[in-house]
N, C-alpha and C positions, 0 to 999 in steps of 0.2 A: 744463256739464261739472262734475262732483264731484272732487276728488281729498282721498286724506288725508295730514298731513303729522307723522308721527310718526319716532321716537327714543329709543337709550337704552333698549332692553328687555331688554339683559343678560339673554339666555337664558342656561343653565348656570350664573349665582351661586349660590357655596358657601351664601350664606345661614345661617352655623351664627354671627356673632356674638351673638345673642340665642336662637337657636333651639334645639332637641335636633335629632338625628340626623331623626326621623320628618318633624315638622311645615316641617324646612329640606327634605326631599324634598319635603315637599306642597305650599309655597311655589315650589321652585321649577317642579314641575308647572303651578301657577298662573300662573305669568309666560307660561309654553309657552301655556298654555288660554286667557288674555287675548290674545293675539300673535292666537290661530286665531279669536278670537272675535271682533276688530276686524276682521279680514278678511270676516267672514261679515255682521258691520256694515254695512261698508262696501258690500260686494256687493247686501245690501237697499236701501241707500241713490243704488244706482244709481252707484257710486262708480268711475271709469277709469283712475284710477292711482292708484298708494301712494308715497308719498317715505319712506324709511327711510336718516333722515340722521345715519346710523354707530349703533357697539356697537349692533349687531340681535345680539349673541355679549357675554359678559364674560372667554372664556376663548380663549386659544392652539387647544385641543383640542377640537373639539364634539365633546359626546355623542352616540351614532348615533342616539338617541332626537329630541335637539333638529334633527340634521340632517335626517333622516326627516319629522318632522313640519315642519317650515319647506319642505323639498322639496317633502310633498307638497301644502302652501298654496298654491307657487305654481303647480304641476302642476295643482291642484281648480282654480285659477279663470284661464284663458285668457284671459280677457277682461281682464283689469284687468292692466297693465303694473306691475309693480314694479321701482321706480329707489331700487338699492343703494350707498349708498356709504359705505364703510368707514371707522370712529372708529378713535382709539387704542387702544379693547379687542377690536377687530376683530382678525382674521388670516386668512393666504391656506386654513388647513384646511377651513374647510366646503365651496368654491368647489373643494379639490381634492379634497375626497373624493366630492360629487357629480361631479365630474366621472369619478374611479376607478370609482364607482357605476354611472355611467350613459349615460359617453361622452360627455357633453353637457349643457349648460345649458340651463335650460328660456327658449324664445323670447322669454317676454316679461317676464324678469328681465335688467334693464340696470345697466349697471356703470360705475365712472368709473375715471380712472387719475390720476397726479398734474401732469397737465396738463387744462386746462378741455375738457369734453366736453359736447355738444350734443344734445339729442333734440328732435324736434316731437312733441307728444303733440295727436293729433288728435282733438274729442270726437263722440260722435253725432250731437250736436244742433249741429253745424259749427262751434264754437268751436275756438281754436285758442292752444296754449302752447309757449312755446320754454323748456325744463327746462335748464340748464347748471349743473353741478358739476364738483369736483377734491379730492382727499383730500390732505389737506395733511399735510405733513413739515415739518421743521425745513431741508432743502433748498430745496424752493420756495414758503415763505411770504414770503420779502419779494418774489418775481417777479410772483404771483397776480395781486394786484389790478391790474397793469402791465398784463398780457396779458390782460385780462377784458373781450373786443371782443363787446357786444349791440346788436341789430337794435334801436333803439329806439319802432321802425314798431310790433314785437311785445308780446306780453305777456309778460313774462320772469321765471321764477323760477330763482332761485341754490339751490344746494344746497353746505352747509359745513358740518366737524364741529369746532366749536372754542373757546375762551373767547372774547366779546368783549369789546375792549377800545378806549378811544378810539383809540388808537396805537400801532403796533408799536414795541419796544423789538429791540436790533440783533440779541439774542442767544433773542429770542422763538420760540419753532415751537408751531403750532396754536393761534395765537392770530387773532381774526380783527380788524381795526382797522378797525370800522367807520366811524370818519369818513372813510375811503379808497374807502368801497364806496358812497358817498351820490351818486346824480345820475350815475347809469351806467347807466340805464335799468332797474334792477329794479322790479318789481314787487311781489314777493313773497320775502325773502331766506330761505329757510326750513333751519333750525341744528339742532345736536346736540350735547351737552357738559355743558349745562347744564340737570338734575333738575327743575325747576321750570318749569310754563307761563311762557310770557310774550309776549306780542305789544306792540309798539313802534313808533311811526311812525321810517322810517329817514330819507325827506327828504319833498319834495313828493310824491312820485311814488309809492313805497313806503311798505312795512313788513317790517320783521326780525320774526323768531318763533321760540323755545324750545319744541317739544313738550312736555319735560320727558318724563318715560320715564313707562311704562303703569303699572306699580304703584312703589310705594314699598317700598323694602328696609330703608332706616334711618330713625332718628328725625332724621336731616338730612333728609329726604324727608319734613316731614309737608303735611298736607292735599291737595286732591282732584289725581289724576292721569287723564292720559288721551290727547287728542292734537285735533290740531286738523283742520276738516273747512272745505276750500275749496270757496268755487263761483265757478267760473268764468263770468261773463257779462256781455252788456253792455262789453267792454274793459275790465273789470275783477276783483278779485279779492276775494272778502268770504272772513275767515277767523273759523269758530268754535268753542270750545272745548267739547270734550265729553269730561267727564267717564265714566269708564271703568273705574277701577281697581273691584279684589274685592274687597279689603281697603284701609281706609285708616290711614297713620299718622299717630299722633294726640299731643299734647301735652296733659296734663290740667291746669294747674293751679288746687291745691286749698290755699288760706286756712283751714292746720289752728289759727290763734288761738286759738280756744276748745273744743276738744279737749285730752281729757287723755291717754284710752286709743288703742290701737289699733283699737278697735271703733269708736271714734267718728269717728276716723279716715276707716276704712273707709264709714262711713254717710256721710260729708261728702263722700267719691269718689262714691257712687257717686248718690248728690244731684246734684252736679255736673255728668256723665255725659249725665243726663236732660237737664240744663240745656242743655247742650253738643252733645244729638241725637248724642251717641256711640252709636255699632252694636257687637252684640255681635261683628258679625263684623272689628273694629277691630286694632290693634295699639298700646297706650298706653303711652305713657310719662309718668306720674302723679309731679308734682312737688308735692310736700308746700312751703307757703309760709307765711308768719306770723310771730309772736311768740306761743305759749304760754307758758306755766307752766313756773317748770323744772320741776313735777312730771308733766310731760307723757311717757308712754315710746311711742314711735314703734317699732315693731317692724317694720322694711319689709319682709324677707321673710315673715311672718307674714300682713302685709297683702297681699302678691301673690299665695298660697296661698290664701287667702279670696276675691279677685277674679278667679280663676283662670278659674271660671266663670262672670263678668261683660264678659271680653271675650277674645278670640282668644290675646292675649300681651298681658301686661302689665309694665310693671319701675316700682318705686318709687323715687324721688330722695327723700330727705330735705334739702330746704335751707332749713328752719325755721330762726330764730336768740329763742331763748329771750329773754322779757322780763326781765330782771336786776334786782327790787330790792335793791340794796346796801343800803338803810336796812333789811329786814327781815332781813339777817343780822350788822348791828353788834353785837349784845347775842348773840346765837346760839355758845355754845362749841365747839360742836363741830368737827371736824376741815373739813365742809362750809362751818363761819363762816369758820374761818380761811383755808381756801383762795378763798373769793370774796371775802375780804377783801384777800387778796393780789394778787389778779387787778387788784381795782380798785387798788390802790397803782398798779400798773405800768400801768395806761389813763390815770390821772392824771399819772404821770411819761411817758406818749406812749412809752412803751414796747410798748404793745399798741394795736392799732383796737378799736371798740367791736365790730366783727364777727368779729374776732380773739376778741375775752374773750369773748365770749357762747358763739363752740363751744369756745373752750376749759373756760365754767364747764357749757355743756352735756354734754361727754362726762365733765368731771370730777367732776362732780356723784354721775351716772350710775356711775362706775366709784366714788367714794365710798361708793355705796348697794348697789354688787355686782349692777347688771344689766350692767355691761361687766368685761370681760376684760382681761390685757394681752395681747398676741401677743406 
């Protein structure tokens, strides 16, 4: 028996902190089309259940659009049990609106409450799973792990939306304290919360596991997303990762030292890029590193505009810290001598860090020579 164990797809994110109006629509479309595309995955893969362990939603409100299309995923595929259980960015609207909609939930979409709830998930090929979850509150998280009574005989996987952590603290909710859930007969602990894959041995017996959510929205979410794909057999559980996402978010960095221009700049990104097997269909966030020249002028929006066409979305960081010779401005009159002359006075009296003076002599340099402004 197949099953997959995904989380964290924030259907309806506004999506507009990096985006415009348009491409945050077409991203969030994209989360919808990854959701309906895993399901159709899965479906080929002979796949009988789906774990969706919490924020399947990012908002109070679903859109009729997100409701509709998730209704009718689970409506298209009868066969594959979908076992829902609701995160912090969950809420009760989708569950009432289809119900408003259509009198009724669809059969083989199971639900948990905030007490531990039980399904047998039984496969074709006669394997056999005992699924238990409970949606955790700041009421019954220190009870959980107390009343979590499993058939040890079975094969048992947990379902939980929460941070883990070694140990619950008094005033904790939707935390999960994994040293508490070790040697309980799990099998398979499988979570929600937390953006990032991750699978973990929990004791002997088990393993805990992170989905991490289908695509990536921020540059806190970079590299490959997706969700993991169990098979059940033999009395046990093998869990694998497959990657999924349509876009990936990406961290560039690019060692501008020996660049002067913006153009060169740009040729070292996108050198780099190749290096790095970045996709156009990527979303980067391109960190300028090094020590050039101060006569180096970095123009980051100049350089997003030019890479524009290089990848999906991109944003430039500049956190280059200029190489400073102070020997080569001693004898130097001018207003530039004197001010990096002055800087270092005050690095020397430990009045300043060395990373302090460098963007101090980098933007003042700059603003000496009249490519900066004051605001």
């Amino acid at each position: 028996m197949k099953i997959i164990h995904t989380a964290d797809v924030h259907l309806d994110s506004k999506l507009k902190r990096h985006l415009d109006d348009r491409r945050a629509k077409q991203r969030r479309d994209e989360l919808l089309l990854s959701f309906q595309k895993m399901v159709q995955y899965g479906d080929k893969q002979g796949v009988e259940a789906i774990l969706i362990a919490g924020d399947l939603f990012d908002v109070a409100k679903v859109s009729a659009t997100a409701r509709n299309a998730v209704l009718a995923v689970f409506e298209d595929h009868p066969w594959i049990t979908f076992y829902y259980l609701r995160g912090n960015h969950d809420a009760d609207s989708f569950l009432q609106d289809v119900l408003d909609k259509v009198g009724k939930l669809p059969k083989n979409l199971k639900l948990f409450q905030d007490e531990w709830t039980s399904y047998e998930q039984k496969g074709t090929d006669g394997t056999s799973v005992v699924i238990t979850g409970a949606e955790m509150t700041a009421e019954n998280n220190k009870k959980l792990v107390a009343s979590l009574l499993l058939d040890q005989a079975k094969l048992n996987i947990v379902m939980l939306h929460g941070q883990e952590t070694e140990t619950a603290g008094k005033k904790d909710a939707e935390v999960i304290p994994l040293r508490e859930y070790k040697n309980r007969g799990i099998d398979y602990l499988a979570l929600g919360h937390v953006h990032a894959p991750k699978l973990e041995k929990l004791d002997a017996r088990g393993v805990y596991a992170y989905s991490g959510c289908l695509e990536g929205r921020g540059f806190d979410e970079c590299g490959p997303r997706g969700f993991y794909l169990l098979n059940v057999a033999g009395g046990c559980i093998d869990a694998e990762f497959v990657p999924f996402c349509k876009r990936m978010m990406r961290e560039l960095a690019v060692d501008a030292s020996d660049a002067v221009t913006s153009d060169e700049a740009i040729a070292l990104t996108r050198a780099a890029g190749v290096y790095s097997d970045v996709s156009q269909e990527d979303m980067v966030k391109v960190i300028l590193t090094g020590e050039p020249s101060l006569d180096a002028e970095f123009d980051e929006k100049y350089i997003e505009k030019v890479l524009e066409e290089d990848f999906y979305f991109v944003k430039v960081v500049n956190k280059t810290q200029p190489k400073v010779d102070y020997d080569g401005f001693a004898l130097d009159v001018s207003l530039k001598g004197e001010f990096v002359r002055r800087v270092k006075d005050a690095v020397q009296a430990w009045e300043l860090s060395e990373d302090e003076a460098a963007e101090m002599i980098r933007l003042g340099v700059r603003l000496l020579s009249g490519e900066e402004k004051l605001s």
